[in-house]
Every structure is written in structure tokens, then in C-alpha cells.
N, C-alpha and C positions, 0 to 999 in steps of 0.2 A: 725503261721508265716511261710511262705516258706523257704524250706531250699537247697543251694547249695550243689547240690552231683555229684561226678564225676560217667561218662557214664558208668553202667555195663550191662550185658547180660538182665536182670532182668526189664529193666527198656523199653524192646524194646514194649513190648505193650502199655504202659501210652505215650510211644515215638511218636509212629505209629497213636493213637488215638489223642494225640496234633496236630500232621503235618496235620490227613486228615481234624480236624473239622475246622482248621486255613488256609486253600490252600486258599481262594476265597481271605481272609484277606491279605495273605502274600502276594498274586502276585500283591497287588495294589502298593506295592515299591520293590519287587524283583524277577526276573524273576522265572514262576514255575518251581518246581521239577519236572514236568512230569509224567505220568502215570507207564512208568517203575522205575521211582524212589519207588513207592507206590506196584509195582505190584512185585517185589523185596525187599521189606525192607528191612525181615529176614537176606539174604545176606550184603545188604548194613551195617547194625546196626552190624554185626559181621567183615565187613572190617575195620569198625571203631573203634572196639575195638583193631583189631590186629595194627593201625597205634596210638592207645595210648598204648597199651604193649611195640613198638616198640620206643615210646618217641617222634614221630617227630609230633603229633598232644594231646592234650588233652579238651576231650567235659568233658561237665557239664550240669546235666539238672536242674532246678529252679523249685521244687516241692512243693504239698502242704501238709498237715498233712493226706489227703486218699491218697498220692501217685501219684495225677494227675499232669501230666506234663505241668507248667503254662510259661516255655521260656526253650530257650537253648542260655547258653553261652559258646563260643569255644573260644580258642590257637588253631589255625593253621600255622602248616608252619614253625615249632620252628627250629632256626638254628643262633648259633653263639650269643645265649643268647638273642635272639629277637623272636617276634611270631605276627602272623595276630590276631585279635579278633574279631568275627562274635556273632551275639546275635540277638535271636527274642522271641518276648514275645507277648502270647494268647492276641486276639484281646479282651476278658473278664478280663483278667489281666491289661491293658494299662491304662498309666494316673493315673496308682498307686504309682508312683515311682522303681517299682518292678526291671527295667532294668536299671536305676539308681545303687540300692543297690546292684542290683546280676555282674553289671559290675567292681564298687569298690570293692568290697569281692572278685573277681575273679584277678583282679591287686595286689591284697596282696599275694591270692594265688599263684600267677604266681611268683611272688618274692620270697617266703617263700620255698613253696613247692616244683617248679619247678626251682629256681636258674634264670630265666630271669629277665632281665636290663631294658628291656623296651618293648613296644608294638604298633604294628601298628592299624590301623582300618582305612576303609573308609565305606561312604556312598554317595547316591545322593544327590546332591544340592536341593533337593525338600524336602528332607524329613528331618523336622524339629524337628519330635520326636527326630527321633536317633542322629542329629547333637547334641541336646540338654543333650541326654544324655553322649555324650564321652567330653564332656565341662563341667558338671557337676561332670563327674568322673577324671577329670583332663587331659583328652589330651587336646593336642594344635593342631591348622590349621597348617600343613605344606606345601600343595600346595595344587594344581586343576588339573584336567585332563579330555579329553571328550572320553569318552566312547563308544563304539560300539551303535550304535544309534542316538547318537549324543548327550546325554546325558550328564552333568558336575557330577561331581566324585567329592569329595572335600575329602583331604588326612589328617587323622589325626595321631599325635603320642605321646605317652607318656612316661618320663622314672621317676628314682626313686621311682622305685615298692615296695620298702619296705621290704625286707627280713626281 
């Protein structure tokens, strides 16, 4: 059973080897990370730790019993008891419910652990996995917006996180 664990030092190689074997998968709904994203990590994966020490961000990665790293679900942006939520999950993983349960588990935690109200999340209007998941995990549509591209955005949000 995969287990939700928050981002530590430890985890940047299972990290590193999710991102690079899932790039071709992710960029088909989200713009890539880029070459210096990959050619960097090391730095990157230790900025990230320092912006969850410092509280204004906390990752999570969705792992499995060898340690491989099958999604990431994030809090970003925490300020005034609210946060962003970002999540993606191994294109080997998808269709399992996987980003379902690690999105709800992670809205308890955000309540519980971190003391937030509520949470935002957006994704494309195209993309039906993810819409389907933050409706499953209880957000609601709160607008739409076009994006850089021309793109529609569709705004979700959730409160009563459950402390």
C-alpha cells in the first residue's frame, strides 16, 4: 500500500528518478520542467526543503513499499491558513485511484497537522483526470480563467479540512 510521506533530504534520488522517467507523461498536461530543472536538482530538492523548514510550502511524496516514488502531492503558497495544492502521479500509477486517496489523506493533513482552513487547486479545462480528482476529494468549481496560451484554467476550492 503506498504511503504519504512529507519531503525529506533522503527521498531526492527516488524523487529525481520519478520526475526524469515521467517528463514525456507530464508535459502532455503541464508545462516541462526543463533541462536545468533536471541538470540541478540536488540544489532544487534542498531549496525545497529549506521553504518547508521555513513553513510557507509543504511537499509530500506518495511512495511505495521499495521506496519508489509513485506521485507528489504539495501545499504551496501557505498564508493566512490557506494553500495552493499541486499533485502528479506516475503515469504506471494512474487510474488507480492513487491521487484520489493521496489528495484526501493530504486535506486531513493540511487540517490536522498544518492548521489550514482550506485549500485552493487549479487545473486545465482538458484535463479530466485531475478535474475528477479534486471533485472526488471534495473541492468545488469556483471559476475559470484563460491562461497564457489561451488555455481555460478552471479554479477549484475546498474548506473544512478537518482538523
Amino acid at each position: 500500500m503506498p504511503e504519504l510521506q512529507r519531503l525529506r533530504a533522503d527521498h531526492a534520488p527516488a524523487l529525481l528518478a520519478f520526475e526524469l522517467e515521467n517528463r514525456g507523461y507530464f508535459a502532455k498536461s503541464v508545462p516541462d520542467r526543463g533541462d536545468l530543472y533536471f541538470a540541478e536538482f540536488d540544489v532544487r530538492h534542498a531549496a525545497l526543503l529549506a521553504e518547508q523548514d521555513a513553513g510557507t510550502c509543504h511537499f509530500h511524496v506518495l511512495v511505495d513499499g521499495d521506496g519508489a516514488v509513485l506521485g507528489r502531492v504539495n501545499l504551496v503558497d501557505v498564508a493566512e491558513g490557506e494553500a495552493e495544492l499541486g499533485y502528479r502521479i506516475a503515469e504506471g500509477a494512474a487510474g488507480r485511484g492513487l491521487a484520489t486517496g493521496a489528495v484526501r489523506q493530504l486535506c486531513g493533513v493540511a487540517g490536522a497537522e498544518y492548521g489550514l482552513t482550506a485549500l485552493r487547486a487549479a487545473t486545465s479545462a482538458g484535463n479530466a483526470g485531475s478535474r475528477a480528482v479534486l471533485a472526488r476529494a471534495g473541492f468545488v468549481v469556483v471559476g475559470e480563467a484563460v491562461v497564457d496560451g489561451g488555455g481555460v484554467e478552471v479554479r477549484y476550492r475546498r474548506e473544512g479540512l478537518g482538523g
